[in-house]
VEXMIKOL-64895 format. One record per atom (N, C-alpha, C, CB): z, y negated, x; atom name; residue in one letter. Coordinates in pm, 1 decimal, always signed. Each point is the difference from the previous one (the first is absolute). Glycine has a CB too. Layout:
N
Z  Y  X  CA  A
...
***
This chain:
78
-2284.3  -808.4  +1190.6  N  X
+131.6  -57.2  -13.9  CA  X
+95.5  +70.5  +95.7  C  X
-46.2  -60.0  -241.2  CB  X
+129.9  -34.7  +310.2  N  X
+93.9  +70.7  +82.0  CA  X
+108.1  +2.8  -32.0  C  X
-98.6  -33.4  +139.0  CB  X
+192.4  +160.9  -99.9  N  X
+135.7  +24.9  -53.6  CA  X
+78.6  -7.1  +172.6  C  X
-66.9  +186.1  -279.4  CB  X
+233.0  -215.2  +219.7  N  X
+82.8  +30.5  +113.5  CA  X
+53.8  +146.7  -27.0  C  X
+66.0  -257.3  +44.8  CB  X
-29.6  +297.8  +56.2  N  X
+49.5  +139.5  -22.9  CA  X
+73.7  -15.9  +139.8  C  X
-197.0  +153.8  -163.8  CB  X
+349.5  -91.9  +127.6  N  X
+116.1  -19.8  +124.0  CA  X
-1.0  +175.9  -35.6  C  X
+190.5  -305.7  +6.2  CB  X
-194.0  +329.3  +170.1  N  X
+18.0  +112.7  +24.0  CA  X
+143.8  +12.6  +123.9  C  X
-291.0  +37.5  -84.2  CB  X
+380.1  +37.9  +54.1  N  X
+142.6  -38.8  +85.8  CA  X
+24.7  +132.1  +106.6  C  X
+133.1  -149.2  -230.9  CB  X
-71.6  +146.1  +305.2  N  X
+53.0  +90.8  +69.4  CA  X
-70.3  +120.7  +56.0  C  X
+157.6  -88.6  -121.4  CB  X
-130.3  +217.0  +121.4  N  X
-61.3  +116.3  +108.5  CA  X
-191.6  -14.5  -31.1  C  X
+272.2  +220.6  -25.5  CB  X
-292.8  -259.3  -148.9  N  X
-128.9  -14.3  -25.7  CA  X
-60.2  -108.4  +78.6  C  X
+42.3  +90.8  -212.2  CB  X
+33.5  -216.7  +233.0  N  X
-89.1  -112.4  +72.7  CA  X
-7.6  +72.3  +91.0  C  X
+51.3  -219.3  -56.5  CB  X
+10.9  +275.6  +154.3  N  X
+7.6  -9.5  +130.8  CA  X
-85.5  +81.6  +22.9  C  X
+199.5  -64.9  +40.1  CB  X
-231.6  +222.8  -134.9  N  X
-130.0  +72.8  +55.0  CA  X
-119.3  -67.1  -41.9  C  X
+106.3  +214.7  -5.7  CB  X
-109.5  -282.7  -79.0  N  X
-119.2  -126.1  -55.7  CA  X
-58.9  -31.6  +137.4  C  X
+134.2  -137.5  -222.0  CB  X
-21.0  +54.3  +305.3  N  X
-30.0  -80.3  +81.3  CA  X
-20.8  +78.8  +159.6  C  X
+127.0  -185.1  -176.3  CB  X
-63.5  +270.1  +174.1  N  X
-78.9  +90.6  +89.6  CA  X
-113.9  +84.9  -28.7  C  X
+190.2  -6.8  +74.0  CB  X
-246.0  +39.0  -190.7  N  X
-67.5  +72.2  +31.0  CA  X
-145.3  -136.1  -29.9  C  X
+173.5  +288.7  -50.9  CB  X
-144.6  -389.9  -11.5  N  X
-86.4  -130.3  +27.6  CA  X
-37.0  -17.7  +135.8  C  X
+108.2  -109.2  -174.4  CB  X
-44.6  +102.4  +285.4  N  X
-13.7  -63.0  +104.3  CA  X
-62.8  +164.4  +81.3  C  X
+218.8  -257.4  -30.0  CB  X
-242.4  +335.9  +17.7  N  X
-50.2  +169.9  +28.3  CA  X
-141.3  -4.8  -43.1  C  X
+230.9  +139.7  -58.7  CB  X
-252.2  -170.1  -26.4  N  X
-166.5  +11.3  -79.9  CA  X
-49.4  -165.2  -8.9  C  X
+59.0  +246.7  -195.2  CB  X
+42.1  -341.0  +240.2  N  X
-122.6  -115.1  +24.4  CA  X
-21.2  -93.4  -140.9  C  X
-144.8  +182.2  +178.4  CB  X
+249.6  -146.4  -293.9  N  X
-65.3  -61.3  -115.6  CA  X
+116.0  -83.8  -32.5  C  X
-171.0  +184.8  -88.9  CB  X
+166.1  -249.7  -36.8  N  X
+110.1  -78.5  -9.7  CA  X
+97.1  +90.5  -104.3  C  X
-139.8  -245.4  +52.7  CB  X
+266.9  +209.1  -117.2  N  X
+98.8  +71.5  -69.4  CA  X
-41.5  -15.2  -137.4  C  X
+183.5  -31.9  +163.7  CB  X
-221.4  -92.9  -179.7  N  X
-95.6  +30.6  -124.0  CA  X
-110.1  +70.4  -46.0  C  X
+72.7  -145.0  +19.9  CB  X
-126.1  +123.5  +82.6  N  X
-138.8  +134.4  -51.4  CA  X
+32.3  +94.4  -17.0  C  X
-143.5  -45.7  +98.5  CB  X
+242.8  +111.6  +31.1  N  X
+111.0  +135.0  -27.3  CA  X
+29.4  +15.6  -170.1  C  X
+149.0  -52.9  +259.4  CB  X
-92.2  -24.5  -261.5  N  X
+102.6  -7.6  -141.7  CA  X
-125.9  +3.4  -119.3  C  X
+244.2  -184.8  +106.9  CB  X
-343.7  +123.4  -116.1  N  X
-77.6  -16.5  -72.6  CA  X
-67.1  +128.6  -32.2  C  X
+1.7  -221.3  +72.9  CB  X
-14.8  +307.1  +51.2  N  X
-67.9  +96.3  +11.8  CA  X
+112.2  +109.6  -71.2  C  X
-164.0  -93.7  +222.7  CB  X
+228.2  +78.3  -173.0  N  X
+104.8  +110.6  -43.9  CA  X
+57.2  +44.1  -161.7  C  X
+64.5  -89.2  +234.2  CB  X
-109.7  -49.9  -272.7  N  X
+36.4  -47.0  -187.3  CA  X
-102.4  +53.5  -21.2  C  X
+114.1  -225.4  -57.0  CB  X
-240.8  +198.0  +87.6  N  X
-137.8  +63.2  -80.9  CA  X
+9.9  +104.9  +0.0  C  X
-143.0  -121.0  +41.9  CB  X
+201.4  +201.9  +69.3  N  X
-42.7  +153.3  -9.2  CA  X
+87.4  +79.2  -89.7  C  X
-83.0  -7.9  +230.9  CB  X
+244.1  -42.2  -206.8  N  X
+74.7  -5.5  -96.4  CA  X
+5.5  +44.0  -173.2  C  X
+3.6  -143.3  +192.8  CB  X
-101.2  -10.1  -200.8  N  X
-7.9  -25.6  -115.5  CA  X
-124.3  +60.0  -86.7  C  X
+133.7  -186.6  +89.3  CB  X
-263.5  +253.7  +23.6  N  X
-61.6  +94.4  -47.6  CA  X
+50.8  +156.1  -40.9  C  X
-134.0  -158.1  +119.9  CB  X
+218.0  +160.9  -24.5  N  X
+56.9  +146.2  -64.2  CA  X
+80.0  +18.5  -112.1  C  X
-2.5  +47.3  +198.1  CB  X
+82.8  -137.2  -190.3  N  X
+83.6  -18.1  -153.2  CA  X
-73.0  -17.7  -89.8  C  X
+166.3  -91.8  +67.7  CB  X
-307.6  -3.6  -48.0  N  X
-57.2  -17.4  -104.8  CA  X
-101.1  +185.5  -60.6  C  X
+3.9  -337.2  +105.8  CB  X
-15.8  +353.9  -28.8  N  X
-78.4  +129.7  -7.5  CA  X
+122.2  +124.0  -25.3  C  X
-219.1  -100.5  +183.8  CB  X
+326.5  +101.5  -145.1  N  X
+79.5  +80.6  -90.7  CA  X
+19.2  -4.8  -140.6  C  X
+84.2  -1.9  +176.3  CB  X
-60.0  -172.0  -212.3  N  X
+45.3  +20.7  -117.7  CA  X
-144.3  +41.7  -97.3  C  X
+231.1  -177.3  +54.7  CB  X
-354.4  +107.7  +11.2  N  X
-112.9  +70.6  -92.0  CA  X
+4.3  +106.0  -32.4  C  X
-114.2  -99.5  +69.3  CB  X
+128.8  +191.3  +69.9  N  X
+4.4  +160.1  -56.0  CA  X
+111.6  +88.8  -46.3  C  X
-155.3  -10.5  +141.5  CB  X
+243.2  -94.5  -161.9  N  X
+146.7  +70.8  -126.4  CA  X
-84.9  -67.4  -104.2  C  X
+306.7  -7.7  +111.4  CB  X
-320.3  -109.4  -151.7  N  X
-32.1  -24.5  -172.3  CA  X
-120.7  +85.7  +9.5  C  X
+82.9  -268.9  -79.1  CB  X
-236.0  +305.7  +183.5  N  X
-68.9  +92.5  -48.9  CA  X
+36.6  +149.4  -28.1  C  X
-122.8  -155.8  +95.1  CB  X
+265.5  +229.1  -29.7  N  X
+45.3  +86.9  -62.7  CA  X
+103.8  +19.1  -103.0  C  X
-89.1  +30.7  +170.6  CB  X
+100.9  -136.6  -204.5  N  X
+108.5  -7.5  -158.9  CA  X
-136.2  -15.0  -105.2  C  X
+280.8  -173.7  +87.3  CB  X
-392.9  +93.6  -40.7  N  X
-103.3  +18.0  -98.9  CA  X
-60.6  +122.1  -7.2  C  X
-34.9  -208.5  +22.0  CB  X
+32.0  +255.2  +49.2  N  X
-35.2  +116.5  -15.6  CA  X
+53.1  +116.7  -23.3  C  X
-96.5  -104.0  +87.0  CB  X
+268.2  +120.5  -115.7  N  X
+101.7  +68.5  -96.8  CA  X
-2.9  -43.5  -80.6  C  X
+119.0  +56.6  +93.7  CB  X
-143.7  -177.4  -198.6  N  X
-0.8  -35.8  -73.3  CA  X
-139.6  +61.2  -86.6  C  X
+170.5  -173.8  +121.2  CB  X
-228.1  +206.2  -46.6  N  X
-154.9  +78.5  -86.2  CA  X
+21.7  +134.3  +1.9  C  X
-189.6  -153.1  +79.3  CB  X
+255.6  +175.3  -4.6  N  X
+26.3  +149.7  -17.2  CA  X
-84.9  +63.8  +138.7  C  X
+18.3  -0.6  -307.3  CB  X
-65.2  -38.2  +395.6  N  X
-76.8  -8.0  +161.8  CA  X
+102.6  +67.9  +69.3  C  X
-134.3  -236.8  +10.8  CB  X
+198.9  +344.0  -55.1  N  X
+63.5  +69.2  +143.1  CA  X
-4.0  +99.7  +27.5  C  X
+114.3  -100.8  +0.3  CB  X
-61.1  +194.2  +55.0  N  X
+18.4  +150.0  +68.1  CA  X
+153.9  +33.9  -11.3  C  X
-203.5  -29.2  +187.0  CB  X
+223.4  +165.9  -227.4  N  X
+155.9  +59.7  -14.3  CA  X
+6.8  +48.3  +152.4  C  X
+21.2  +98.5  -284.5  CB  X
+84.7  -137.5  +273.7  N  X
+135.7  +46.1  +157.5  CA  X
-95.2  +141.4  +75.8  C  X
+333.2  -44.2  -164.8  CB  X
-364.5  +141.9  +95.3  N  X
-46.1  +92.9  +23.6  CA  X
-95.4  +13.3  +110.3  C  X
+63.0  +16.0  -204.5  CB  X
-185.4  -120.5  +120.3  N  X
-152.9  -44.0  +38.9  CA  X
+29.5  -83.7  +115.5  C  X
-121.6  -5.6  -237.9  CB  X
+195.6  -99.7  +240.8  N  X
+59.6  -71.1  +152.6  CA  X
+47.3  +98.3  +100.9  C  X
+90.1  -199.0  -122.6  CB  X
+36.3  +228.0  +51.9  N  X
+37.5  +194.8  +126.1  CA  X
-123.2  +6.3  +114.3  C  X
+86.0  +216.4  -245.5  CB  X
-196.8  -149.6  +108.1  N  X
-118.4  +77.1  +74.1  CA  X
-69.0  -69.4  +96.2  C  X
-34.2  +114.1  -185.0  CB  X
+20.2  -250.6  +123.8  N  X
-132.7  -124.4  +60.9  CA  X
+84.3  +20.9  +155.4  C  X
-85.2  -253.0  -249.8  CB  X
+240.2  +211.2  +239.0  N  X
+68.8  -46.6  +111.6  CA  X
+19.3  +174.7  +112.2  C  X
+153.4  -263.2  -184.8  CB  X
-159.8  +327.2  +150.4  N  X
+15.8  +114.0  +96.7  CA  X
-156.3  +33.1  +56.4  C  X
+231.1  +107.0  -138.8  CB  X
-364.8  -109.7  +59.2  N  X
-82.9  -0.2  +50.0  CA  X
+1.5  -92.2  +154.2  C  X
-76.1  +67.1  -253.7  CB  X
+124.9  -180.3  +211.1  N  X
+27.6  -118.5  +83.4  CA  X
+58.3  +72.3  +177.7  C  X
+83.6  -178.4  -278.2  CB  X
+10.3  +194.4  +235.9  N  X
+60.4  +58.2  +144.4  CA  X
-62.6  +175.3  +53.6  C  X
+260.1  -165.4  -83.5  CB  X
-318.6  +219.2  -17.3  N  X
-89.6  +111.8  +82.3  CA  X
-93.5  -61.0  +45.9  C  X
+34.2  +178.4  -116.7  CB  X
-134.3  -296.5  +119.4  N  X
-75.6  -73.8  +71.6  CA  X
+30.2  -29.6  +121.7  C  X
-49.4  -62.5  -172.8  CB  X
+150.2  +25.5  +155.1  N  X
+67.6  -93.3  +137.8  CA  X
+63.8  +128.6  +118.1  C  X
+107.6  -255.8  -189.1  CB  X
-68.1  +348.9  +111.7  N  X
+61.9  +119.4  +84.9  CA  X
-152.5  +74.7  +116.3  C  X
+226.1  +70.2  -264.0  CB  X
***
């Protein structure tokens, strides 16, 4: 099923340049751009309700235990 979708101003215009740069049409652009979009949002909000479910069981670590996890973190990287 196809939808209209009006896209206006500074957004058309890089639409339409960067369409005519890579050879594809503004829709595929646009199409492409919603999916990826709409995978990440979708995959954020999974992993907030999987961490409210999992405060809700009692699944966590005190401030402390994070501290530690997270400073290990940057003596790695140092």
């Amino acid at each position: 099923m196809g939808a209209t979708l009006t896209i206006r101003g500074d957004l058309a215009k890089r639409l339409e340049t960067l369409s005519k740069s890579v050879h594809q049409s503004k829709s595929s652009l646009a199409s492409q751009a919603i999916e990826e979009f709409l995978t990440v949002q979708e995959w954020h909000l999974q992993a907030i309700k999987e961490g409210i479910e999992a405060a809700d069981k009692g699944d966590v670590v005190s401030h402390e235990e994070a501290l530690a996890e997270l400073k290990k973190w940057g003596k790695r990287a140092s």
